[in-house]
N, CA, C and O atoms as a GROMACS GRO file, in nm:
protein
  252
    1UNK      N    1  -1.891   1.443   0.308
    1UNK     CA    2  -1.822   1.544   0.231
    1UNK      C    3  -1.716   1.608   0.321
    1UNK      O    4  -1.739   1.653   0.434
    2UNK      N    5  -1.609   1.609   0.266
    2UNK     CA    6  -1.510   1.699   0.362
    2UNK      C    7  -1.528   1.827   0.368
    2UNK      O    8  -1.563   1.902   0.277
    3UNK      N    9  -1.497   1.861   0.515
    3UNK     CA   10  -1.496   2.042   0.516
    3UNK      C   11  -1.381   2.096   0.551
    3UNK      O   12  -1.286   2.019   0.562
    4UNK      N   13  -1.365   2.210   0.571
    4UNK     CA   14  -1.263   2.269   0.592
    4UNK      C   15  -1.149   2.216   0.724
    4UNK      O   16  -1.027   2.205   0.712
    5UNK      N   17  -1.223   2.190   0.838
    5UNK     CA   18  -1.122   2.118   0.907
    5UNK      C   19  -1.067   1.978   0.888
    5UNK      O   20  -0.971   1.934   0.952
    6UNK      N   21  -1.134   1.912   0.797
    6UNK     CA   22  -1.100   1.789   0.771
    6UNK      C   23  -0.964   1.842   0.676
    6UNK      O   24  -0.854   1.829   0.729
    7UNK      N   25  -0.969   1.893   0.553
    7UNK     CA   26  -0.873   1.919   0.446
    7UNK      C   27  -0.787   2.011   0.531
    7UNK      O   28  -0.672   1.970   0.511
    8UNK      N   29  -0.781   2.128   0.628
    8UNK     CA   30  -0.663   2.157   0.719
    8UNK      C   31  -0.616   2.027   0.802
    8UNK      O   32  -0.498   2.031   0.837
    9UNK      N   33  -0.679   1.928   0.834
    9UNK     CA   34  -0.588   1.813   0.922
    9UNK      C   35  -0.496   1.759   0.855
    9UNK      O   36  -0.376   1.741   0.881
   10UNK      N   37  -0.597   1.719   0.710
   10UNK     CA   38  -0.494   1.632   0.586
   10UNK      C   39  -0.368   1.708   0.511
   10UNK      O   40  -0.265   1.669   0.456
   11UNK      N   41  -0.424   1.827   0.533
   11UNK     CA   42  -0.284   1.873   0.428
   11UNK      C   43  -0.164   1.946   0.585
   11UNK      O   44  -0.041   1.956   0.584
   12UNK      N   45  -0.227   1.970   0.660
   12UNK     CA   46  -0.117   1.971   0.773
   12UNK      C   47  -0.072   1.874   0.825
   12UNK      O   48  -0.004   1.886   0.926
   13UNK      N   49  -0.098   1.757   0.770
   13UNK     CA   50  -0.020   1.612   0.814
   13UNK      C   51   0.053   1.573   0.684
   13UNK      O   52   0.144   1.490   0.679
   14UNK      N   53   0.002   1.643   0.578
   14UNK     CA   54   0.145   1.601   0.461
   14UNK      C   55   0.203   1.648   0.459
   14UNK      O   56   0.319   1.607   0.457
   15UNK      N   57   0.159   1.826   0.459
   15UNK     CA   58   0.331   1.923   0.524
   15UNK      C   59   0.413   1.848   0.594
   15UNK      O   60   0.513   1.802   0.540
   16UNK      N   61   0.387   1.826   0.714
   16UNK     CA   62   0.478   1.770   0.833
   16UNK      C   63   0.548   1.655   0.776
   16UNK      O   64   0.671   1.658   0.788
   17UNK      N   65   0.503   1.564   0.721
   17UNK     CA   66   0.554   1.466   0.657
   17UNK      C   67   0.591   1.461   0.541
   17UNK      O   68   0.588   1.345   0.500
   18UNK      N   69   0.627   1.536   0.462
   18UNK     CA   70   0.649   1.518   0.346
   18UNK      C   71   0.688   1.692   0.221
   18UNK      O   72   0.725   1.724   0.108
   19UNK      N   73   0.652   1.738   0.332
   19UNK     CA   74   0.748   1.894   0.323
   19UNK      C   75   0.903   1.839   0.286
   19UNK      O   76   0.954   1.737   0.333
   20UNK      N   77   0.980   1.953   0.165
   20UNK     CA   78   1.092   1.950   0.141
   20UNK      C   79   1.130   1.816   0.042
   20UNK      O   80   1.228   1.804  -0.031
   21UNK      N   81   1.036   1.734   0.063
   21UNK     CA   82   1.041   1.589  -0.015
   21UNK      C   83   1.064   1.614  -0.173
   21UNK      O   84   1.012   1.723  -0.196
   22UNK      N   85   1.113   1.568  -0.279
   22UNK     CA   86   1.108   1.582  -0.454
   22UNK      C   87   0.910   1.561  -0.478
   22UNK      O   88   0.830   1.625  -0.546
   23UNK      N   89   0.894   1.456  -0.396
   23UNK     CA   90   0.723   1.462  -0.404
   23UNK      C   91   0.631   1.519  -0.368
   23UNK      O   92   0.517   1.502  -0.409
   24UNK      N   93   0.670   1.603  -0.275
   24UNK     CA   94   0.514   1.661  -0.218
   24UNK      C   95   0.475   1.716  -0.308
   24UNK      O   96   0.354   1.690  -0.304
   25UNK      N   97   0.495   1.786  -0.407
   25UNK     CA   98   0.435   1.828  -0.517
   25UNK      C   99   0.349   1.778  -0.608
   25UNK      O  100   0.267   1.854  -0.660
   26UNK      N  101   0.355   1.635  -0.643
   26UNK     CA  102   0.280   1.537  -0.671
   26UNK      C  103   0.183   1.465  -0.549
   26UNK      O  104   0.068   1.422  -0.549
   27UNK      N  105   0.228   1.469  -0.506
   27UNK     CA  106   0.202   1.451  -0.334
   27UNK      C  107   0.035   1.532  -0.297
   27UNK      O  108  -0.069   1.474  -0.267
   28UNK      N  109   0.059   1.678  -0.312
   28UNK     CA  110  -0.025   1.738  -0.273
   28UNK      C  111  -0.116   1.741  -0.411
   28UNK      O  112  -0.230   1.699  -0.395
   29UNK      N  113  -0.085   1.779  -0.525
   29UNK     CA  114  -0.175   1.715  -0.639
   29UNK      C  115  -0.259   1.579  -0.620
   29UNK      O  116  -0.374   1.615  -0.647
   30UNK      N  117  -0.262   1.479  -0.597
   30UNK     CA  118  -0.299   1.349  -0.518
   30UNK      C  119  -0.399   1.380  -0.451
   30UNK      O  120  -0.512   1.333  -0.458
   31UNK      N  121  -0.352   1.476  -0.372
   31UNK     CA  122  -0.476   1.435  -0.173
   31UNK      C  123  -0.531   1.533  -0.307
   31UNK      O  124  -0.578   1.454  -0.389
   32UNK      N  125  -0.542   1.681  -0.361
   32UNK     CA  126  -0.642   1.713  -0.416
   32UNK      C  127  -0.734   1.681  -0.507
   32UNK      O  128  -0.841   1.740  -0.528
   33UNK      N  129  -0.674   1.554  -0.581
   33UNK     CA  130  -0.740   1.479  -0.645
   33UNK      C  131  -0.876   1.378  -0.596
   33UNK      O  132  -0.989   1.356  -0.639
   34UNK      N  133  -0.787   1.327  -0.473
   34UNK     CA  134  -0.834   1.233  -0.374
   34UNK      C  135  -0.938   1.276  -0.335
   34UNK      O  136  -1.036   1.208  -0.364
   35UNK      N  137  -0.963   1.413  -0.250
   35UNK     CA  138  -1.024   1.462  -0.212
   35UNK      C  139  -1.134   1.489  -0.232
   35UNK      O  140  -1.225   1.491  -0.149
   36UNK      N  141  -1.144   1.528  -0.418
   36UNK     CA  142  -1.274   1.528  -0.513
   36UNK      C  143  -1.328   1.404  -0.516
   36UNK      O  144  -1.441   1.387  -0.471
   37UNK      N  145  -1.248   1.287  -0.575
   37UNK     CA  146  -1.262   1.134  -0.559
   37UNK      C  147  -1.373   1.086  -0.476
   37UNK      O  148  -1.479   1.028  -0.500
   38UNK      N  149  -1.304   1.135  -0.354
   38UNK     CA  150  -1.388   1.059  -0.216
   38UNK      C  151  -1.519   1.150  -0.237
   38UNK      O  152  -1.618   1.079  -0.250
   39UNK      N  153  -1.551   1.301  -0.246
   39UNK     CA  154  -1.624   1.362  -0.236
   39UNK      C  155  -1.784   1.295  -0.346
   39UNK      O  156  -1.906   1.308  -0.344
   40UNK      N  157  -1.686   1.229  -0.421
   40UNK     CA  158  -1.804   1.205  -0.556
   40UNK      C  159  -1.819   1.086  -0.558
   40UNK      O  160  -1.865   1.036  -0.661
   41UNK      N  161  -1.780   0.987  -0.428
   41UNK     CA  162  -1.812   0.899  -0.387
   41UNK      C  163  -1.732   0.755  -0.493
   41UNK      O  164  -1.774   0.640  -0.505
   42UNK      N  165  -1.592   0.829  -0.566
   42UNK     CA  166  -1.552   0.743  -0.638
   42UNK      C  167  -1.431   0.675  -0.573
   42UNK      O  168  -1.355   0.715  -0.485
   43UNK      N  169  -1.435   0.565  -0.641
   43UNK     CA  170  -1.271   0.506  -0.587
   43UNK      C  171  -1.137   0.587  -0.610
   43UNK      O  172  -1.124   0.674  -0.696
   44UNK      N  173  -1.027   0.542  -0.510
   44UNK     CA  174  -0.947   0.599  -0.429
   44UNK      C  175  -0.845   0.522  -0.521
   44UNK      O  176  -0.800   0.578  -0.622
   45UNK      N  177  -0.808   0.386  -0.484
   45UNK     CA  178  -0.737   0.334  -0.520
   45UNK      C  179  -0.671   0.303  -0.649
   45UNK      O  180  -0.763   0.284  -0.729
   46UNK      N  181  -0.549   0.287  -0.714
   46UNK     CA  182  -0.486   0.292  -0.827
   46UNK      C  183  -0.522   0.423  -0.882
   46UNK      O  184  -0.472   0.451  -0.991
   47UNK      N  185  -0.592   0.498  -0.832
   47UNK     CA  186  -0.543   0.631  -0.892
   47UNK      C  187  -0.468   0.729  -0.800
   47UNK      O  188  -0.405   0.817  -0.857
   48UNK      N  189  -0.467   0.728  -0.714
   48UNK     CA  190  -0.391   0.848  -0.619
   48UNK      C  191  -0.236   0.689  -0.546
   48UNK      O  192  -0.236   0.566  -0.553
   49UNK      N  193  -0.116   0.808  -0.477
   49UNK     CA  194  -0.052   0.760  -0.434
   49UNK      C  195  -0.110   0.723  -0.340
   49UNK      O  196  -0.192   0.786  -0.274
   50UNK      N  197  -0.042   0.538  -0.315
   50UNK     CA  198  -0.083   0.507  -0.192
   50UNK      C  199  -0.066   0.586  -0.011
   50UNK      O  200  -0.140   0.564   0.084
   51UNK      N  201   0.008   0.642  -0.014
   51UNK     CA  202   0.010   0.724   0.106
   51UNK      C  203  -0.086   0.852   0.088
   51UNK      O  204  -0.099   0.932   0.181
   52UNK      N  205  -0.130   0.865   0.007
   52UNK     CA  206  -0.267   1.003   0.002
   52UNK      C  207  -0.355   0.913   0.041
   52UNK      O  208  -0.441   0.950   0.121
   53UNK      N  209  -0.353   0.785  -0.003
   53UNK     CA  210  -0.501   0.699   0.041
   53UNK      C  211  -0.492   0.711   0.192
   53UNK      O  212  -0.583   0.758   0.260
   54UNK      N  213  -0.399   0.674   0.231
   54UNK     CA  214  -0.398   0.652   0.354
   54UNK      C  215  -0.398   0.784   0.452
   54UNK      O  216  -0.402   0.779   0.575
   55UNK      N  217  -0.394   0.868   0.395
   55UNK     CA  218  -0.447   1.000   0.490
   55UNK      C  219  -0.544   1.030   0.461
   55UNK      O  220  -0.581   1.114   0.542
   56UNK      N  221  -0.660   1.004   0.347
   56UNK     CA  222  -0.769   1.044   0.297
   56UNK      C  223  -0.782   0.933   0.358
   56UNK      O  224  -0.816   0.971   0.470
   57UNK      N  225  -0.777   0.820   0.362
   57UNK     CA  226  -0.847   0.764   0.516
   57UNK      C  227  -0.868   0.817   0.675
   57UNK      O  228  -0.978   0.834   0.727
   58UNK      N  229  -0.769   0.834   0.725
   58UNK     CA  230  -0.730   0.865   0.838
   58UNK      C  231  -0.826   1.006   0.855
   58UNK      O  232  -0.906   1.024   0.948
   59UNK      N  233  -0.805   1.082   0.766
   59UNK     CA  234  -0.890   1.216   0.772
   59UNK      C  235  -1.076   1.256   0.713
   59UNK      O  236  -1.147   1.350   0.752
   60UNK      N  237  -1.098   1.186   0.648
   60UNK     CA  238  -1.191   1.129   0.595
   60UNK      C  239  -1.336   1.178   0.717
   60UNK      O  240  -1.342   1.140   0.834
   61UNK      N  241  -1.438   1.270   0.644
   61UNK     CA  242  -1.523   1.290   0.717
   61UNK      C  243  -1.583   1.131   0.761
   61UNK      O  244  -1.583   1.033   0.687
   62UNK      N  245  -1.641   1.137   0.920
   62UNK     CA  246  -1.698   0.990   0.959
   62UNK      C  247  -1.904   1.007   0.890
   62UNK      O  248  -1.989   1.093   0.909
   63UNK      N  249  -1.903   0.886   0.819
   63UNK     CA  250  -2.089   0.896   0.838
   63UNK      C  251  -2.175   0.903   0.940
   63UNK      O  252  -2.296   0.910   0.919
   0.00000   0.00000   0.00000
């Protein structure tokens, strides 16, 4: 389950990247989507943008 420092890593690595963008707005809708997703142990894929996957990887509590 993610906690609080996990979701401050992920969303301070989409700021940085993707701040000022037409998308981050959809962008950040996504990882919060994602976020529940992963939490409820559901799939990721074809529903969130592929670059949210890939930080909800990268950030992703380890088992």
């Amino acid at each position: 389950m993610f906690e609080k420092a996990h979701i401050d890593a992920l969303f301070g690595e989409l700021e940085r990247q993707w701040r000022g963008s037409p998308e981050f707005d959809r962008l950040t809708r996504d990882a919060h989507l994602g976020i529940a997703l992963c939490d409820a142990g559901r799939p990721l894929k074809d529903r969130i943008d592929p670059k949210i996957v890939a930080l909800i990887e990268r950030h992703r509590p380890k088992a």
